[in-house]
C-alpha positions in Angstrom: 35.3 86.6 48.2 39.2 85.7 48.1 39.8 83.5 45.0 39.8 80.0 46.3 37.6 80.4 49.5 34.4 79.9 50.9 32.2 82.5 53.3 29.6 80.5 55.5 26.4 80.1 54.0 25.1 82.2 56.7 27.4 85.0 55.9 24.8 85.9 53.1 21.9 88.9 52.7 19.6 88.9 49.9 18.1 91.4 47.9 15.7 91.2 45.1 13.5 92.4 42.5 10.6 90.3 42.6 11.6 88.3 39.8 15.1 87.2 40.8 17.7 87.6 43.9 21.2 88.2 44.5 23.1 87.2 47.5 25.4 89.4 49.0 28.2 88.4 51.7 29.5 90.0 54.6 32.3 91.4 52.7 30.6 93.1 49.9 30.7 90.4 47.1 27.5 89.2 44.9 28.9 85.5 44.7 25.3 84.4 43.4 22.8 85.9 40.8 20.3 83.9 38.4 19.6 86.8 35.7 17.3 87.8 35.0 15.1 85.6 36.9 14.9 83.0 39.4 15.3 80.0 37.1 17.7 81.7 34.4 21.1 80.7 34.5 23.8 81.9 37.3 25.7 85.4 36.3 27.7 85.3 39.7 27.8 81.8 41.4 31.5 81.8 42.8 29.1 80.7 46.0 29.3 77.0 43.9 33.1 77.2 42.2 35.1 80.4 44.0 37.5 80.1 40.7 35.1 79.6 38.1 32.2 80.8 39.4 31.9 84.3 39.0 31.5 87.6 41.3 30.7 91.3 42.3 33.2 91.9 44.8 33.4 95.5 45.7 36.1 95.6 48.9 38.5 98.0 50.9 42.0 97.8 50.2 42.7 98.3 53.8 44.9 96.1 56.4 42.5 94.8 59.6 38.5 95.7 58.8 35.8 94.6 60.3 32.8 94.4 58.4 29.0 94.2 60.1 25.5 94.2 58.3 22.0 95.1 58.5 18.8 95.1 56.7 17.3 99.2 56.4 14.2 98.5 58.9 11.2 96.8 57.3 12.8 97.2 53.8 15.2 94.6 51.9 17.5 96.9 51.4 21.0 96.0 52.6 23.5 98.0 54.0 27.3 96.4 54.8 29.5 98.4 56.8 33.4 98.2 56.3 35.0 99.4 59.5 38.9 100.0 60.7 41.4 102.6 62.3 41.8 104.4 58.8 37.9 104.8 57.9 34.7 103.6 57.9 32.3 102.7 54.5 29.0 101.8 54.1 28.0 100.1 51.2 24.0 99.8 49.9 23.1 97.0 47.5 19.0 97.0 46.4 17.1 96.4 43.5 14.7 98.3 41.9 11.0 96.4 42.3 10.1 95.8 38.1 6.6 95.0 36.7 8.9 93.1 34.2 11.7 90.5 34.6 13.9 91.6 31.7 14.1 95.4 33.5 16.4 93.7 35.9 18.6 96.2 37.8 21.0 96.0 40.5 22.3 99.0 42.6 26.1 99.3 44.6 26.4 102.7 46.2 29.5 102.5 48.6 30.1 105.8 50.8 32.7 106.8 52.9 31.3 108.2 56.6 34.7 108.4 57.8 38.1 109.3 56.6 39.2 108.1 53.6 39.4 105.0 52.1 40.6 103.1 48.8 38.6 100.5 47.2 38.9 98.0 44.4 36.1 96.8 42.2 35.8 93.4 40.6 33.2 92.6 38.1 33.4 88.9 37.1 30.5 87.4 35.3 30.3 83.8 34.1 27.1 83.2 32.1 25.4 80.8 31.6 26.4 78.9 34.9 30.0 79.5 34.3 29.7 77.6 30.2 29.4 80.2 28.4 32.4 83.0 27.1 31.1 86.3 26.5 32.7 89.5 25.2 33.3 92.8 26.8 33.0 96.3 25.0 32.3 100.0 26.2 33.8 103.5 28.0 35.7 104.7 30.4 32.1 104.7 32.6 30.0 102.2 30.7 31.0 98.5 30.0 28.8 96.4 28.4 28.9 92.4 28.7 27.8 90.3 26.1 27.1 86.5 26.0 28.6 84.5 23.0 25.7 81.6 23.8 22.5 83.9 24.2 23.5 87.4 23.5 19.6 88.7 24.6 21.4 87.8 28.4 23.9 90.9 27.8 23.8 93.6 30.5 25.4 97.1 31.4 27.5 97.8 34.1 27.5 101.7 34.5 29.7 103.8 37.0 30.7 107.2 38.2 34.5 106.0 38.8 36.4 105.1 35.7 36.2 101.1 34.8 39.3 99.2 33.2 38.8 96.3 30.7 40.8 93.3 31.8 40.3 90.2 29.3 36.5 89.5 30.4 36.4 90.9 33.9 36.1 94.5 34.2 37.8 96.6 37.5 38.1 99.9 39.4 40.5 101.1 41.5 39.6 104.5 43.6 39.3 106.1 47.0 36.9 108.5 48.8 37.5 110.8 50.9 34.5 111.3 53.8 30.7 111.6 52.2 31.9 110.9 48.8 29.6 108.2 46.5 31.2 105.8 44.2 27.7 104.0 42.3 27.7 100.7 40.2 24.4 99.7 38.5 23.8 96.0 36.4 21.0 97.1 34.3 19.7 94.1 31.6 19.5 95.3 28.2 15.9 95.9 27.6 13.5 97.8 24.7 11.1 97.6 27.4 12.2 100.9 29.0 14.5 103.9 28.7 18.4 103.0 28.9 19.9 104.9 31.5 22.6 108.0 30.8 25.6 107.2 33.0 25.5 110.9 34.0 22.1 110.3 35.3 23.5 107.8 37.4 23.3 109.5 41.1 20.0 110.7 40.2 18.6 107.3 39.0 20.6 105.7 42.6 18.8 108.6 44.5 15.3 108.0 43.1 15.3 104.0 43.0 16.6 104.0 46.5 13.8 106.1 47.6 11.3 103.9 45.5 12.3 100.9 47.0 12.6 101.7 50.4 9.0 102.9 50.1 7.5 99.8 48.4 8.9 97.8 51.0 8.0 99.9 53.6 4.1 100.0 52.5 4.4 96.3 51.8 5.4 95.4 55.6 2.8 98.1 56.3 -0.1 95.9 55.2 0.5 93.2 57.6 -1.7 92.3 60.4 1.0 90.9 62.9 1.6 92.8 66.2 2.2 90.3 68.5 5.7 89.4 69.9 8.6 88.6 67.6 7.7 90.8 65.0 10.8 91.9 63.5 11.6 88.3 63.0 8.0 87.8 61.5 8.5 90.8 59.4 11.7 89.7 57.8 10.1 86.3 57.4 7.8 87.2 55.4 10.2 89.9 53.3 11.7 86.9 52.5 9.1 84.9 51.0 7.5 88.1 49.1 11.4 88.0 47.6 10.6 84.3 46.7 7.6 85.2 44.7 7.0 86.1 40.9 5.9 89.3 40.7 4.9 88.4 37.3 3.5 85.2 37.9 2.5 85.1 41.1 4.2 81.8 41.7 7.2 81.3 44.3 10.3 79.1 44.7 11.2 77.4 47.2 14.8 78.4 47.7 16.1 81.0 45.2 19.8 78.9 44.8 20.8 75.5 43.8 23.0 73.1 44.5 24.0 74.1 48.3 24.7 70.7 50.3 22.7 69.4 53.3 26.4 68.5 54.4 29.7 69.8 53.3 31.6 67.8 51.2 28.1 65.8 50.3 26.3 64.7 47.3 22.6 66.0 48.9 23.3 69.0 46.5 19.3 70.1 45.0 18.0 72.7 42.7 15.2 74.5 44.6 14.3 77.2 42.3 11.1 76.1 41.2 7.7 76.2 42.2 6.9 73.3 44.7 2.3 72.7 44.8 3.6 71.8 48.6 5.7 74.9 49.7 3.7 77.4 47.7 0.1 76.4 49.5 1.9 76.5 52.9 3.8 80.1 51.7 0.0 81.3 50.9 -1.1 80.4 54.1 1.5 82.3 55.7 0.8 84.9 54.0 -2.8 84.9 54.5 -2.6 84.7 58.4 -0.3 88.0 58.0 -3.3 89.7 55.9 -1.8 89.3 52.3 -4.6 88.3 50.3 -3.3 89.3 47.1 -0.4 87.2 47.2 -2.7 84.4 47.7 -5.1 85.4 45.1 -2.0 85.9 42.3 -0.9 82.3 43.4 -4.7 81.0 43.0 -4.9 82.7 39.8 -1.5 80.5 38.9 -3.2 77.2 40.2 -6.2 78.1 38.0 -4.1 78.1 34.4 -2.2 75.0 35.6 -5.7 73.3 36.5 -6.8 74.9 33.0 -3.9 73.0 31.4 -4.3 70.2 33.3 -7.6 69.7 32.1 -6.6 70.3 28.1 -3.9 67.7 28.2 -5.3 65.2 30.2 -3.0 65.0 32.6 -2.9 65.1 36.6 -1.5 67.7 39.1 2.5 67.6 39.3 4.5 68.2 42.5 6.7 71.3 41.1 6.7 73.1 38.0 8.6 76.4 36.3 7.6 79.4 37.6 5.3 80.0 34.4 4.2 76.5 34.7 5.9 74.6 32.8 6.3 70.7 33.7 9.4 69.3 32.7 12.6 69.6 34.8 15.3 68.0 33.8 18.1 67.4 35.6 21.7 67.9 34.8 25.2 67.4 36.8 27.4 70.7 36.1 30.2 68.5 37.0 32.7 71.0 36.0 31.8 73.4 39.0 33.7 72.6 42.3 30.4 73.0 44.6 30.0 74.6 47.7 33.6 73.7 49.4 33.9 71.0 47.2 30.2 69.6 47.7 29.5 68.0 44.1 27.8 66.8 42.1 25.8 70.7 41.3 23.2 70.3 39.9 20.4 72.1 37.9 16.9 70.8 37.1 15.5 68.4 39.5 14.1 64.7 38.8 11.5 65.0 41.4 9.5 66.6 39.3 8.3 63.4 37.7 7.9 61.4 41.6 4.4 59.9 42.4 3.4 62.5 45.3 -0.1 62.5 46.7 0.3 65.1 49.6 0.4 67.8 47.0 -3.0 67.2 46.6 -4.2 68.2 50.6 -1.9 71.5 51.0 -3.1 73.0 48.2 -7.0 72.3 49.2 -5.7 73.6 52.2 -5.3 76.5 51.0 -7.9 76.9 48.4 -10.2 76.1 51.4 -8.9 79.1 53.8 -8.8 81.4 50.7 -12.1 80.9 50.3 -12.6 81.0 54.1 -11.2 84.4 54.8 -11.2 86.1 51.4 -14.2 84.7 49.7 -12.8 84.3 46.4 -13.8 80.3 45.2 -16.1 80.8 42.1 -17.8 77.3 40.9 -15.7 77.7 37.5 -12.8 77.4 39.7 -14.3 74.6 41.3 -15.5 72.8 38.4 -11.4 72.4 37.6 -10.5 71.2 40.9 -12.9 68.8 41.4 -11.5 66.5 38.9 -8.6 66.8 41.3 -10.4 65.4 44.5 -12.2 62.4 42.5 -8.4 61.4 41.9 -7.6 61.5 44.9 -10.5 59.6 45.7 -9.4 57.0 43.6 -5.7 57.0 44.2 -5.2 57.4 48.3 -4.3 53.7 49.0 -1.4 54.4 46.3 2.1 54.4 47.7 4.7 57.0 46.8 7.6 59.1 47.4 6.2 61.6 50.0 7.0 64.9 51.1 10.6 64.2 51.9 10.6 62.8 48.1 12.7 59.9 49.0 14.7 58.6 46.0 13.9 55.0 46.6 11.4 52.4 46.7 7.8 54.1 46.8 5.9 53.1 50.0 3.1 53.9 52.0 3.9 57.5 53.8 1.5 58.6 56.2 2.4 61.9 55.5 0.9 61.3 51.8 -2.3 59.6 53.7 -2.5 62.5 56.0 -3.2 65.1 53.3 -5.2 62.8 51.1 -7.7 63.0 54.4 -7.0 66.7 54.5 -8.0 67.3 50.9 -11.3 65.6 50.9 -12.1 67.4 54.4 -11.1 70.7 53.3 -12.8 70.3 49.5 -16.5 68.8 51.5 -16.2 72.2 53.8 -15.7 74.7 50.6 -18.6 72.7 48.9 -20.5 73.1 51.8 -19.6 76.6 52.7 -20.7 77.4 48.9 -23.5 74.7 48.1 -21.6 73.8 45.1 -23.2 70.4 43.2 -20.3 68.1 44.3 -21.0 64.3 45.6 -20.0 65.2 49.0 -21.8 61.8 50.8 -19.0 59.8 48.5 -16.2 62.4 49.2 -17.3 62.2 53.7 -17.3 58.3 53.1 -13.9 58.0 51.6 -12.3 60.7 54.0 -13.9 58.3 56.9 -12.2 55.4 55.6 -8.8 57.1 55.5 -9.5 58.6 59.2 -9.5 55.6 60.5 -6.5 54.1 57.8 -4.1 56.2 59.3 -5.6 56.0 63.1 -5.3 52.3 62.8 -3.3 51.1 60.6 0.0 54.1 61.5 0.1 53.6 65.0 2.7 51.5 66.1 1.9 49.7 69.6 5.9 49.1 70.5 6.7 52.3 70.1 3.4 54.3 71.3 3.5 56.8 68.4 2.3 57.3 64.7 5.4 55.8 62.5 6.3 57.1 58.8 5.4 54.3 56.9 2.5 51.8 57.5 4.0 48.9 59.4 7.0 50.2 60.0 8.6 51.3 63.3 10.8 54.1 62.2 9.5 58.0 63.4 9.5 60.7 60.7 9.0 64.7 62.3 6.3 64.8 59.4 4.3 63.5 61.8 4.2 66.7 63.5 1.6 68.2 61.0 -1.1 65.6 62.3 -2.4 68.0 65.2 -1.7 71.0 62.7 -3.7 70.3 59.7 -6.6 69.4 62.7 -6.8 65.9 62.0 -6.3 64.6 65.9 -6.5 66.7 68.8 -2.8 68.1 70.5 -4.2 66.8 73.7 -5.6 63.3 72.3 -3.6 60.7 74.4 -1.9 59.1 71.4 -0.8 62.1 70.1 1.1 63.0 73.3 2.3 59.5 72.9 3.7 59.9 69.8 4.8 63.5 70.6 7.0 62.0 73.4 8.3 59.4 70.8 9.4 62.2 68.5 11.4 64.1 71.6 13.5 61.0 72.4 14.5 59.8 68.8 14.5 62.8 66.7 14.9 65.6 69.1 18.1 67.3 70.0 17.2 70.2 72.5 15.1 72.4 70.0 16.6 71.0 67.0 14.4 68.4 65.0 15.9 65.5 62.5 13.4 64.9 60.1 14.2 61.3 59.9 17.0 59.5 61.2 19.0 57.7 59.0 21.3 56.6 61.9 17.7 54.4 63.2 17.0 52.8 60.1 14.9 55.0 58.1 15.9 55.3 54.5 15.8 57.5 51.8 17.6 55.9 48.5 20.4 58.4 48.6 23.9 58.3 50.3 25.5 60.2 53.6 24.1 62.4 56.1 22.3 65.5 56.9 21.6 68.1 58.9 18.3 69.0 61.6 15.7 70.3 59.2 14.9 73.8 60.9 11.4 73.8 59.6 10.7 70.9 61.6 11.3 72.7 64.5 9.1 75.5 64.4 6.5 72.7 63.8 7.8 70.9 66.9 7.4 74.5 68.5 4.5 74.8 67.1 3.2 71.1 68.1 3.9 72.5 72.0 2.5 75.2 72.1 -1.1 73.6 70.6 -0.8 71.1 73.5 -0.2 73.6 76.0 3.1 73.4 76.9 3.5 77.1 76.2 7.0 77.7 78.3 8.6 75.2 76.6 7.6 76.2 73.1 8.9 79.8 73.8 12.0 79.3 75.4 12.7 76.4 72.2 11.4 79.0 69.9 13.4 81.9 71.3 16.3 79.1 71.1 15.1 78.4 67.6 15.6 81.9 66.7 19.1 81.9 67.8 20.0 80.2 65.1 19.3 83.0 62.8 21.9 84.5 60.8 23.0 88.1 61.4 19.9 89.1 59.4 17.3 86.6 60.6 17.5 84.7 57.9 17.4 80.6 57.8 18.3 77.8 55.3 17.1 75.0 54.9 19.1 72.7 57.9 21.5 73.1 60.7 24.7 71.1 61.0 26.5 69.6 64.0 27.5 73.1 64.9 24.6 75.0 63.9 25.9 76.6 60.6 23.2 76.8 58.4 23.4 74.3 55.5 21.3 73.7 52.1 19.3 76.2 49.5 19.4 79.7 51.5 16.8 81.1 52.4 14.3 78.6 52.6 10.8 79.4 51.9 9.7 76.4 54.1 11.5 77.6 57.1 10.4 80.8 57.4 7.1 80.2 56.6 7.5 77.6 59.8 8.7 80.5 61.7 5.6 82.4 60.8 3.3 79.7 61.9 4.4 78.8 65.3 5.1 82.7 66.0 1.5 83.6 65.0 0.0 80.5 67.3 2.3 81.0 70.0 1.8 84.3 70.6 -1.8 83.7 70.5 -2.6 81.2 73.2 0.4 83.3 75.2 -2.1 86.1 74.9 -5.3 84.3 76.1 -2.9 82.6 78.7 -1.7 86.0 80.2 -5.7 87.0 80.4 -6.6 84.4 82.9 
């Protein structure tokens, strides 16, 4: 990345480790890196403050190149090409899979397949998110860079080309002539394993290249997908195993912060946490692909939170760290530009300490399907979530600040009633399904009463659809999860109602507003936003359960156009479909996943009529 300037958000791949990522542009620059774990502090992030940011740029010094790039097939390894008249490159950026997060290594191999070509190499880092100073030290082919804030944080940068000290950057000038290898390795200091020779350095590139490829390659190999789409269903769920803690088996929603819903905007979150929302729906992605243990490592996560839970007296939060911890404060880095000047940044997020109820239904969701499909619900588990449904028992009539975690007023979101009704349904069929000694007659009585809340007391006559807030007459695309989660039928005549509502206020060809704030609806914050993509492949999703199963393929297909280069989504589209927000979202492609796997299916039994 030039000093000063921007790439698109969608000009990004990501690679990971299992415990963090690093996004890699078009042009061959890691312009963000958390290290050495998802939550950790930003090493590169010029992607928020080109100047002050921090990068790994590694570019040809050559006049007029074009540059493409491409994931290996079914691997997360990722290869840019650097093409022109005087040569062509090729340069491979993966990382090592690590039982542990300190092992964190990053490997550059750049290759010449064509004539011969001179590169430079910058290595930037900014710890710390760009507050910290640190001090360089090494030889001609080993650097080391050491934080003067946390010096545990230091890491080696290793080469087979000679590297040049320049105040606290480090750099390499060099060309290669056809099939020559110029490698660059970040390896964290760790005692945890064997520091690696830098004459060992090809070897160690050959092997973990190898290893990697074939992890990934097995991984994909496991799923149970073969319908239509796959590639894009594939890489889908690539990215949300990249999302997950290898070591805790939790998952973020969005590995960055701080990327704005518009450009120059304040909507600038933190998503690198672990949402009780987007996790459940991740593990039910991942469970209709045939990943159970991803969904038992996450179940084995809700189980310690529910352990600690129950020794501090406390209820279920909305997000946590990815080792559980609860508190998440939030701070403005205001010394960072942002994203083309979209401030404040910010790390931490306040949300963590909203009023949510709907937390409580995606996670019995998914506890109930575990069960369902893998068998795994033992009453000791049980005897810790139960506590959990007699709260909601007592607390559904409670507004709050729903699934769109509105920074205003609480108030009565019938998203938030919706999954109360889904977590009493779901927690009466496990107890049923394992005659555990639950008071289910109280538990069918209370989900009655909020049946018949919602269908009642949501529906708005003037408008002839099911509105956001009780009494209210503004739409919210949340809605869509109604015929979804089961709770009315996709061809129930108030549902197609409401689903004609939806395509006339918050519809734009395939592209779904989750609320618009242009109609009244508000959300305590200022400006505007994008279409949330997610929302579409619900509203895709939401067609083709009614039937409509044309339509929902040719939106999906259009839906899928909006991919980057790689097939990989953030979290909203702006006015000209660049892709805005925390990249990639977990929510998204999860989405994607869903209406793929149900389209597909009733296209089947369609096509055998």
């Amino acid at each position: 990345m030039a000093s000063g300037t921007y790439q698109p958000i969608a000009n990004y791949g990501i690679i990971g480790n299992l415990h963090t990522v690093a996004l890699v542009s078009m042009t061959g620059s890691v312009d963000f890196m958390c290290f050495t774990r998802f939550d950790s502090p930003s090493l590169f992030a010029s992607l928020l403050d080109a100047q002050k940011g921090g990068t790994f740029a590694i570019s040809p010094q050559l006049d007029d190149v074009d540059t493409k790039q491409l994931y290996l097939p079914d691997t997360t390894v990722l290869l840019t090409r650097f093409l022109s008249e005087d040569g062509v490159a090729e340069l491979t950026d993966f990382m090592p899979i690590k039982t542990v997060e300190q092992n964190c290594v990053l490997v550059r191999d750049v290759v010449v397949t064509r004539g011969s070509v001179p590169f430079r190499m910058r290595c930037q880092p900014r710890f710390d998110y760009a507050r910290a100073d640190h001090r360089v030290e090494g030889t001609e082919y080993e650097v080391t860079f050491t934080s003067l804030a946390n010096p545990l944080s230091s890491f080696r940068l290793i080469s087979n080309v000679p590297l040049v000290i320049g105040g606290q950057d480090v750099y390499a000038e060099f060309t290669l002539s056809e099939k020559e290898h110029a490698q660059f390795i970040i390896e964290s200091s760790s005692v945890d394993e064997k520091r690696l020779a830098a004459d060992a350095l090809i070897h160690y590139t050959t092997t973990g290249f190898d290893d990697t490829v074939n992890y990934w390659k097995d991984w994909v190999g496991k799923s149970q997908y073969k319908g239509r789409w796959r590639e894009m269903v594939n890489r889908s769920a690539m990215t949300l195993k990249l999302l997950t803690s290898y070591q805790f088996g939790s998952m973020v929603a969005a590995p960055t912060f701080g990327l704005p819903s518009v450009i120059g905007g304040s909507r600038n979150w933190d998503y690198r946490y672990t949402w009780i929302r987007d996790a459940a729906f991740v593990m039910y992605a991942f469970m209709r692909l045939g990943y159970q243990d991803e969904a038992s490592a996450f179940m084995h996560w809700i189980e310690r939170e529910l352990d600690t839970i129950e020794q501090a007296g406390e209820t279920l939060q909305l997000m946590y760290t990815l080792d559980g911890h609860r508190e998440l404060p939030e701070q403005e880095l205001d010394y960072l530009e942002g994203y083309r000047q979209s401030a404040p940044v910010r790390i931490g997020n306040a949300a963590y300490a909203q009023f949510q109820l709907d937390i409580y239904g995606e996670l019995m969701d998914s506890i109930y399907l575990h069960d369902k499909y893998h068998g795994a619900i033992t009453y000791a588990f049980w005897q810790k979530m139960e506590p959990q449904i007699e709260y909601v028992c007592a607390n559904w009539q409670r507004a709050d600040h729903g699934i769109w975690e509105v920074r205003g007023e609480e108030n009565e979101f019938l998203q938030s009633r919706l999954m109360c009704w889904v977590a009493l349904d779901r927690a009466i069929k496990v107890v049923e399904h394992r005659s555990f000694p639950s008071p289910v007659e109280r538990w069918r009585e209370v989900r009655d009463e909020i049946f018949r809340d919602i269908y009642n007391n949501f529906w708005n006559e003037e408008k002839q659809a099911f509105v956001q807030v009780k009494g209210s007459n503004t739409l919210d695309a949340a809605v869509l999860l109604m015929p979804l989660i089961r709770f009315i039928h996709p061809h129930e005549l108030r549902w197609l109602s409401t689903l004609e509502a939806i395509e006339r206020e918050l519809v734009s060809d395939s592209l779904v507003y989750r609320y618009r704030l242009d109609a009244g609806a508000e959300d305590g914050l200022e400006g505007e936003e994008g279409t949330f993509t997610m929302c579409s492949f619900w509203y895709v999703e939401c067609l083709s359960r009614a039937g409509q199963l044309e339509k929902a393929r040719l939106l999906f297909e259009k839906m899928l156009g909006y991919a980057n280069h790689l097939g990989l989504f953030a979290e909203q589209l702006g006015r000209r479909g660049e892709q805005l927000g925390n990249f990639p979202q977990a929510f998204t492609h999860l989405g994607l996943i869903s209406a793929a796997y149900d389209l597909n299916r009733r296209l089947d039994n369609f096509q055998t009529y």
